[in-house]
C-alpha positions as CSV (number, residue, x, y, z in Angstrom):
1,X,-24.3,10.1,28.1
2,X,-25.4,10.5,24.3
3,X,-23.1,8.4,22.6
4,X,-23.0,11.2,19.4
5,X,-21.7,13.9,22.1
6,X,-17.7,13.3,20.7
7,X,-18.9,14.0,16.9
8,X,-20.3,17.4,18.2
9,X,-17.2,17.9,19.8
10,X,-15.0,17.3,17.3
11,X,-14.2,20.3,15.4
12,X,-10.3,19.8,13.7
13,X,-12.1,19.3,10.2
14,X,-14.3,22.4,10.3
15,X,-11.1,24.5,12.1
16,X,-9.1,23.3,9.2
17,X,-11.6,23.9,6.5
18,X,-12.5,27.3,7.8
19,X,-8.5,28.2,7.2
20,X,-8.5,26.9,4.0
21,X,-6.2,24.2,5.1
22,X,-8.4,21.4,4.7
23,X,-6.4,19.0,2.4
24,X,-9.0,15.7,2.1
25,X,-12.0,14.3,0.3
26,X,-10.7,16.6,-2.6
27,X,-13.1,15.5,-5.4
28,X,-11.5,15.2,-8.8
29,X,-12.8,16.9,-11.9
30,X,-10.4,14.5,-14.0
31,X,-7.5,12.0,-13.3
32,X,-5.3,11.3,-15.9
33,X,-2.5,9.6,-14.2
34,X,0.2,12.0,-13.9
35,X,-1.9,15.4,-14.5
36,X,-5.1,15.8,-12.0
37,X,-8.3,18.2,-12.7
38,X,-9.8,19.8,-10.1
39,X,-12.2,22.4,-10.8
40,X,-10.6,24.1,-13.7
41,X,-6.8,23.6,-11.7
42,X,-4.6,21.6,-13.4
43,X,-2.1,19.8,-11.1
44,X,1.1,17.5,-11.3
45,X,0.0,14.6,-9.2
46,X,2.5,13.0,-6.9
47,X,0.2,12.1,-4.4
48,X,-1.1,8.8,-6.4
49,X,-0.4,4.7,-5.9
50,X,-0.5,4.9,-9.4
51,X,3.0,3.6,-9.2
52,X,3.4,2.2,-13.0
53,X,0.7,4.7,-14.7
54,X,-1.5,1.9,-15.7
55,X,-4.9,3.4,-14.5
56,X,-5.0,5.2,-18.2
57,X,-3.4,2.3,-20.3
58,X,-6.0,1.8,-23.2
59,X,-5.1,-2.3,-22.6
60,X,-6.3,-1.8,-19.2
61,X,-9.1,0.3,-19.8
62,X,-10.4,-1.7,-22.5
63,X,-10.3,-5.2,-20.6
64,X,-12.3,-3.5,-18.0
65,X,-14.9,-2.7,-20.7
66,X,-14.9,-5.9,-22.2
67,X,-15.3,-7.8,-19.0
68,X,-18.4,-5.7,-18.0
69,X,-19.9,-6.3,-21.9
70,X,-19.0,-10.4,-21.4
71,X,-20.3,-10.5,-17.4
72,X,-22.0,-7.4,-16.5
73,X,-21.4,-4.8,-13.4
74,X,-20.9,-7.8,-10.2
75,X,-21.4,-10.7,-9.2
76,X,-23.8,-10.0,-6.7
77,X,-22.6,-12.6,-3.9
78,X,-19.6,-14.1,-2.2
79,X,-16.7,-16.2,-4.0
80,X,-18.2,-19.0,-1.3
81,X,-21.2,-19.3,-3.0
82,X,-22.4,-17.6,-6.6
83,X,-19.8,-15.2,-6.7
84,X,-16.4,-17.3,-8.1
85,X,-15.7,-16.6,-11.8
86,X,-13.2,-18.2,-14.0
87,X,-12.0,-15.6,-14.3
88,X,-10.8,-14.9,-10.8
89,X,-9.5,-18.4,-11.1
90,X,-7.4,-17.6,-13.9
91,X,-6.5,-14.2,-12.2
92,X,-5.3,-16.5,-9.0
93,X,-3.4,-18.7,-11.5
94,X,-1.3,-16.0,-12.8
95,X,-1.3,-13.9,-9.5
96,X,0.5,-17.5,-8.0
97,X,2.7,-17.8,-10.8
98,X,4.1,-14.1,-10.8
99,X,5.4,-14.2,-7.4
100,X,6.4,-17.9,-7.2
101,X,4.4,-19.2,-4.5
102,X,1.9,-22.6,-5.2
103,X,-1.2,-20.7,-5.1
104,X,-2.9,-16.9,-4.5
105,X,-6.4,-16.1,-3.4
106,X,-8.0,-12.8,-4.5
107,X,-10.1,-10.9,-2.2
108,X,-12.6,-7.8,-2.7
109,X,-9.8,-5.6,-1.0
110,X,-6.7,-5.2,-0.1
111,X,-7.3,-4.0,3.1
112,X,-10.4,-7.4,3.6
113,X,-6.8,-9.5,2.4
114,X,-5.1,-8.3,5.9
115,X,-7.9,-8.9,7.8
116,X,-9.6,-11.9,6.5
117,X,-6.1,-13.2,6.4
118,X,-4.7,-12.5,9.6
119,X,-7.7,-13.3,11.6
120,X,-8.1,-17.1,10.0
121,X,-4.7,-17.7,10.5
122,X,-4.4,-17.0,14.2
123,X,-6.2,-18.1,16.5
124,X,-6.9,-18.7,20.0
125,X,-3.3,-19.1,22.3
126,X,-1.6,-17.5,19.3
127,X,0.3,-14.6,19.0
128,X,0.7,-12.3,15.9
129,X,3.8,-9.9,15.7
130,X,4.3,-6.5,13.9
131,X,6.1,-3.8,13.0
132,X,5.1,-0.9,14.7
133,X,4.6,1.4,11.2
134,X,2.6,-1.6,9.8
135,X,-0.5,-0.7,7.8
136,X,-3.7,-0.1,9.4
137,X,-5.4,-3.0,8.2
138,X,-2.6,-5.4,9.2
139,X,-3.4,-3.5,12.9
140,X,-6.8,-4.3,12.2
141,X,-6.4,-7.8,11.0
142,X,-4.9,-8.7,14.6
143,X,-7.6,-7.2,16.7
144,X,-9.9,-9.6,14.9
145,X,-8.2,-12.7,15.2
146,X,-8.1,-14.6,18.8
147,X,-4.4,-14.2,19.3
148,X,-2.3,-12.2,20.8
149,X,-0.8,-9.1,19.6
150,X,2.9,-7.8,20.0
151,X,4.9,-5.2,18.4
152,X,8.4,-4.5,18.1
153,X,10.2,-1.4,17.2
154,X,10.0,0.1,13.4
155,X,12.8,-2.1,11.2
156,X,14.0,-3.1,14.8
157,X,15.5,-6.3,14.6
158,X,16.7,-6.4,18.2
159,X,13.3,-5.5,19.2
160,X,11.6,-8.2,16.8
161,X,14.0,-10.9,18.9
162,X,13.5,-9.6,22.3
163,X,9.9,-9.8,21.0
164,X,9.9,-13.7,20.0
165,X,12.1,-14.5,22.8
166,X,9.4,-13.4,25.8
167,X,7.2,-15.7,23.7
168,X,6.0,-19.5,24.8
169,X,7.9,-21.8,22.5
170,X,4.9,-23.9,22.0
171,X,2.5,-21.4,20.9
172,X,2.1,-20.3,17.1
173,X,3.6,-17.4,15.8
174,X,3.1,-14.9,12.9
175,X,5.1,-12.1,12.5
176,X,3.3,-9.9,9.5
177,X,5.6,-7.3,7.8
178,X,5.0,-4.3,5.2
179,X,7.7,-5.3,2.6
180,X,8.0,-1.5,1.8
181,X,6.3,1.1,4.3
182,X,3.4,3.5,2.8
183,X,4.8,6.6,4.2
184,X,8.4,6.5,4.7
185,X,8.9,4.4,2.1
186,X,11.6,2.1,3.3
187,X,11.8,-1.1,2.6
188,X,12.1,-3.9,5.3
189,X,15.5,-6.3,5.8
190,X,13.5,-9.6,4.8
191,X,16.9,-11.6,4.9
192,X,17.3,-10.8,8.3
193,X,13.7,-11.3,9.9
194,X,13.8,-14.3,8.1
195,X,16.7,-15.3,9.9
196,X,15.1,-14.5,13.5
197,X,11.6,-16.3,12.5
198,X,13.5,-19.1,11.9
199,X,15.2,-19.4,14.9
200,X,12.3,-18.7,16.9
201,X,10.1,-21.1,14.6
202,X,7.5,-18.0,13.3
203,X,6.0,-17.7,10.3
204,X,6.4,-14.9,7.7
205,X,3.3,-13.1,6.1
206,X,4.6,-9.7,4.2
207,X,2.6,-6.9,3.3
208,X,3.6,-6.0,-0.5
209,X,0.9,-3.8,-1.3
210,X,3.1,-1.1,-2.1
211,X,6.1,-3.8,-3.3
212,X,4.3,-5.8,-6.0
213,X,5.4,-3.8,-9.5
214,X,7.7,-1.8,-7.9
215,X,10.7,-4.2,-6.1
216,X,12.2,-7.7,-7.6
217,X,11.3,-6.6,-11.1
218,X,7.6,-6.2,-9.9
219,X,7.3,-9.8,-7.9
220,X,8.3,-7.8,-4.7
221,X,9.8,-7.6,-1.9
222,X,10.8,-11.3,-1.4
223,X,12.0,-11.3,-5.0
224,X,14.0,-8.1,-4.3
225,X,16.2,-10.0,-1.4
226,X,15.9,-13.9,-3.6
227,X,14.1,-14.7,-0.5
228,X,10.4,-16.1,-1.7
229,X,10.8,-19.6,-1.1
230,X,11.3,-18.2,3.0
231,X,8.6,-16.0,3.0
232,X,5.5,-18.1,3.9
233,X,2.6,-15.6,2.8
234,X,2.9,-12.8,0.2
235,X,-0.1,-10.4,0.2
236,X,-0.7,-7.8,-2.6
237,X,-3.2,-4.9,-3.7
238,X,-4.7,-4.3,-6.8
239,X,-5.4,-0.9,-6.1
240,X,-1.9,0.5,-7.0
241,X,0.5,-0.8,-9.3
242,X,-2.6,-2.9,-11.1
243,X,-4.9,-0.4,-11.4
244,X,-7.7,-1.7,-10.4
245,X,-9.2,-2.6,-6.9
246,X,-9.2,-5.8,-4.9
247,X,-6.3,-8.0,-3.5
248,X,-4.9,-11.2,-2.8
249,X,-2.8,-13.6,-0.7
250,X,-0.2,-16.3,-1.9
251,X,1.7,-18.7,-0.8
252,X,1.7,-22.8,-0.2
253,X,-1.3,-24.6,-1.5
254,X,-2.6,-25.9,1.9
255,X,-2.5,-22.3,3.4
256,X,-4.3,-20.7,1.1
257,X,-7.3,-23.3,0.9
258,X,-7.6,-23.1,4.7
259,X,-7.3,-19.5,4.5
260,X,-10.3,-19.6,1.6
261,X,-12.5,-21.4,4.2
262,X,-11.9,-19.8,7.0
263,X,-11.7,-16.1,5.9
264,X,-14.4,-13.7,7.2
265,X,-14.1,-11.0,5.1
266,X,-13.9,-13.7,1.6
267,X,-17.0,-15.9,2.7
268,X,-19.7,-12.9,3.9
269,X,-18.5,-10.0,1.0
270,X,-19.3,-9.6,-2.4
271,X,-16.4,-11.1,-4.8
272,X,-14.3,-8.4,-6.6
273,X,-16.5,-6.9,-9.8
274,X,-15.6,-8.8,-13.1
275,X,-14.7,-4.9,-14.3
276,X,-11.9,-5.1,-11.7
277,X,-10.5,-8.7,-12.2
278,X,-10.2,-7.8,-15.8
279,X,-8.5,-4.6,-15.3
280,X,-6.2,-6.7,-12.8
281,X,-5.4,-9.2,-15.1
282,X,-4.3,-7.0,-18.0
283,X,-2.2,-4.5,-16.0
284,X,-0.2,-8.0,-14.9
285,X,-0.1,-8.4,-18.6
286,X,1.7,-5.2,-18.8
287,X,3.9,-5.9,-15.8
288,X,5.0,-9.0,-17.6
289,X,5.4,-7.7,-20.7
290,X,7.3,-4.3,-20.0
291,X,9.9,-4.6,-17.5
292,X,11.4,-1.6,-18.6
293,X,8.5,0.4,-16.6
294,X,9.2,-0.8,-13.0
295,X,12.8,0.1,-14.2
296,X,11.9,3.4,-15.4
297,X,9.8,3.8,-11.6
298,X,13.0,2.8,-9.8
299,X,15.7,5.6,-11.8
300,X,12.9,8.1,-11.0
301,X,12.7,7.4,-7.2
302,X,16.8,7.2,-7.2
303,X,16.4,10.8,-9.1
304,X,13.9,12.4,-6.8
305,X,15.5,11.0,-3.6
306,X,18.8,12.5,-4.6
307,X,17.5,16.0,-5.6
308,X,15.0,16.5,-2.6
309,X,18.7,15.5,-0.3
310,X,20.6,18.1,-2.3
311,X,18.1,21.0,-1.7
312,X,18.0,20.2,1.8
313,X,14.8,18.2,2.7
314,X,14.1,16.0,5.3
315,X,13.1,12.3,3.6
316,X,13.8,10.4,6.2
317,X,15.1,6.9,5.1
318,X,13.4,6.1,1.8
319,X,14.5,3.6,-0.7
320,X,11.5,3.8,-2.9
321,X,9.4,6.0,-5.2
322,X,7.4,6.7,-1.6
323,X,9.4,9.8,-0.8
324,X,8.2,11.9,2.3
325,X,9.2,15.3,2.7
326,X,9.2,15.6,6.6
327,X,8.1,18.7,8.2
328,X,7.8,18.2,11.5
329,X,4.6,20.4,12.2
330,X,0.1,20.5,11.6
331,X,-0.3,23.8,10.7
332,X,3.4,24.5,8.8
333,X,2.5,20.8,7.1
334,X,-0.5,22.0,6.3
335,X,0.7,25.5,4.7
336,X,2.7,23.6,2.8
337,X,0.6,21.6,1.0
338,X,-1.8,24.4,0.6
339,X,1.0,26.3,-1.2
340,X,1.7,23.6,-3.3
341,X,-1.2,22.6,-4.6
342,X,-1.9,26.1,-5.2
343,X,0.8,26.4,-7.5
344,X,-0.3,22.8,-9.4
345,X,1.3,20.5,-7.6
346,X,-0.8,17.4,-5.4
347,X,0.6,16.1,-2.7
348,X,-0.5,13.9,0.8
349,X,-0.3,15.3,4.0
350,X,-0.1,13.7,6.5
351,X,-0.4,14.5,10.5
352,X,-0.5,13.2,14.3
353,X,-1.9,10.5,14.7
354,X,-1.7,9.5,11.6
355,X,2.4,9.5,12.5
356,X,4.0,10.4,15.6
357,X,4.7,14.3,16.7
358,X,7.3,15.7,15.2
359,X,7.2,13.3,11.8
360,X,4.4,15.5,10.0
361,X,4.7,15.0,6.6
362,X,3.9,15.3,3.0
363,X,4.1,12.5,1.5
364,X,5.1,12.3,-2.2
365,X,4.9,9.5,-4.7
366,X,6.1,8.5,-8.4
367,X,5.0,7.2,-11.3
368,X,6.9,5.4,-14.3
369,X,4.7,7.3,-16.4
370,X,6.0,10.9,-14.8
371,X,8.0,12.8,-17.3
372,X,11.5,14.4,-16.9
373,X,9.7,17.8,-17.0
374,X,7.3,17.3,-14.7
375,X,9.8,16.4,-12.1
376,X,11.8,19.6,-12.4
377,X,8.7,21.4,-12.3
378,X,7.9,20.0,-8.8
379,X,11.5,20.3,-7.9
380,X,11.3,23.8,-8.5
381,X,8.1,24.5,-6.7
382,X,9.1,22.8,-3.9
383,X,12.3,24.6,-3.9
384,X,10.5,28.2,-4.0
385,X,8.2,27.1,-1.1
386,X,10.4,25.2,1.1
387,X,12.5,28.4,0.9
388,X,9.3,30.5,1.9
389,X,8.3,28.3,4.6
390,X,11.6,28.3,6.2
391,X,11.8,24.5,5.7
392,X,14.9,24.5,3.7
């Protein structure tokens, strides 16, 4: 058999883009945070990670600039051989700092965080455990490692125990969380998974890509719940609420440096650009310095949430600025992005597999920078199309 027959016989992308109902790879004309340009179409974005509107900051921007004028374009090797600047060093000092764990490790990626990560850590006779909605890359990260992976049921805590219990009490175990989850944004009950770990002698490694700058004053989700001292790993992305690219893991001194020597995905890729470090570095700054943005972030999720209820839309459980608007159906999902984003507003869809039947969804998401106008003008248009869909 010709092992290129099941691209010929996929068709779903063609199908969809012969309906004009094909709603990815967009390319963007412009991006300026809050407003997208595509083509000569102007459009609201709430489909962004952009989550504290720092990707357009001129502090940001210009740190980026000044790092490529000081270092140049890359590093051109690993940060296990030529590739470790002082400056990712002092990036890892502050990274460490800001979410109160010993020390933090930055990696290329977010998603090479998850995987070099989880696959050092557990190893052969181990088991890693996850939540069934857990980010791809966490998915990833286990089928790389040696160990053995089990799920439990989405924010199940029953589940998690029956989970552990079935487990040998002499092997190793990692249970690896999203603190809050990309597309129904809720956020997960640390307290209490930190009580089960405990009793069942796991470790805790939480996801906080989508966490870091928007829970616990911007530390996250362990800072959220005054948990961090009993979460064991805290992972983070630059590629959202930093504006930047790249990622990292924290957490006690001893981890981290086994986790630096033993990481796949650290040792044999290029380091994260000095462009990107910079950029990293100085949206922290921000953070740091202007706590009234990750404020501003969480009044606009409570506002959004609260509105999309009232008009009669399904958002599932969310507790975030990640606010789905659950539809239920491809091709209905589909028409109503299209409609949208016709009439200038950008959102996500998102459909089977990419969440179970029935939970099609667009998902929406917020930025501190978003103003109070631009929010009633998506409220309206998703009130004229909801209506004309039949969704509401």
């Amino acid at each position: 058999m010709d092992i290129f027959m099941k691209c010929g016989d996929f068709t779903q992308a063609d199908e969809a883009r012969e309906a004009g109902l094909y709603p990815y790879f967009i390319p963007l004309t412009n991006n300026e945070g809050t407003e997208a340009l595509i083509g000569d179409h102007h459009l609201i974005m709430i489909g962004s990670n952009n989550y504290l509107g720092l990707t357009v900051n001129p502090h940001v921007r210009q740190a980026a600039m000044d790092a490529i004028e000081h270092y140049g374009t890359s590093c051109t090797g690993s940060r296990f051989l030529n590739g470790t600047l002082e400056m990712h060093l002092e990036l890892e000092r502050r990274l460490a700092k800001w979410v109160r764990k010993e020390r933090a490790l930055v990696f290329s990626t977010g998603y090479q965080v998850n995987l070099g990560t989880i696959s050092a850590v557990v190893g052969r006779d181990d088991f890693v455990i996850t939540d069934k909605d857990d980010h791809a890359s966490i998915i990833d990260g286990c089928r790389l490692s040696y160990g053995t992976m089990k799920r439990y049921g989405h924010n199940d805590l029953k589940s998690l125990e029956r989970v552990l219990a079935s487990l040998p009490e002499s092997a190793g175990k990692l249970v690896v969380v999203d603190g809050v989850f990309s597309m129904g944004g809720e956020i997960a009950p640390l307290p209490e998974l930190i009580a089960i770990c405990k009793k069942y002698e796991a470790r805790l490694m939480v996801d906080d890509a989508h966490s870091v700058g928007v829970l616990g004053g911007g530390r996250g989700t362990a800072e959220h719940f005054g948990v961090t001292d009993d979460v064991d790993l805290i992972m983070g992305t630059f590629s959202k609420s930093f504006a930047s690219l790249g990622g990292f893991i924290a957490g006690d001194a001893g981890i981290i440096d086994y986790v630096q020597h033993h990481a796949r995905s650290l040792i044999f890729s290029a380091s994260i650009p000095p462009a990107n470090a910079a950029a990293a570095m100085a949206a922290l700054e921000i953070m740091q310095a202007e706590p009234e943005r990750v404020q501003r972030l969480s009044d606009i999720g409570d506002f959004m949430r609260e509105r999309y209820r009232a008009l009669g839309f399904n958002i599932g459980n969310s507790q975030t600025p990640i606010i789905p608007i659950i539809i239920g159906d491809d091709d209905r999902t589909l028409r109503f992005w299209k409609a949208l984003f016709d009439a200038g507003v950008y959102t996500n869809a998102v459909l089977s597999p990419g969440v179970p039947q029935g939970l099609q969804l667009l998902r929406t998401s917020y930025m501190a920078t978003h103003t109070n106008e631009q929010l009633e003008r998506v409220l309206s248009t998703f009130e004229v199309v909801g209506k004309e869909l039949g969704v509401i």
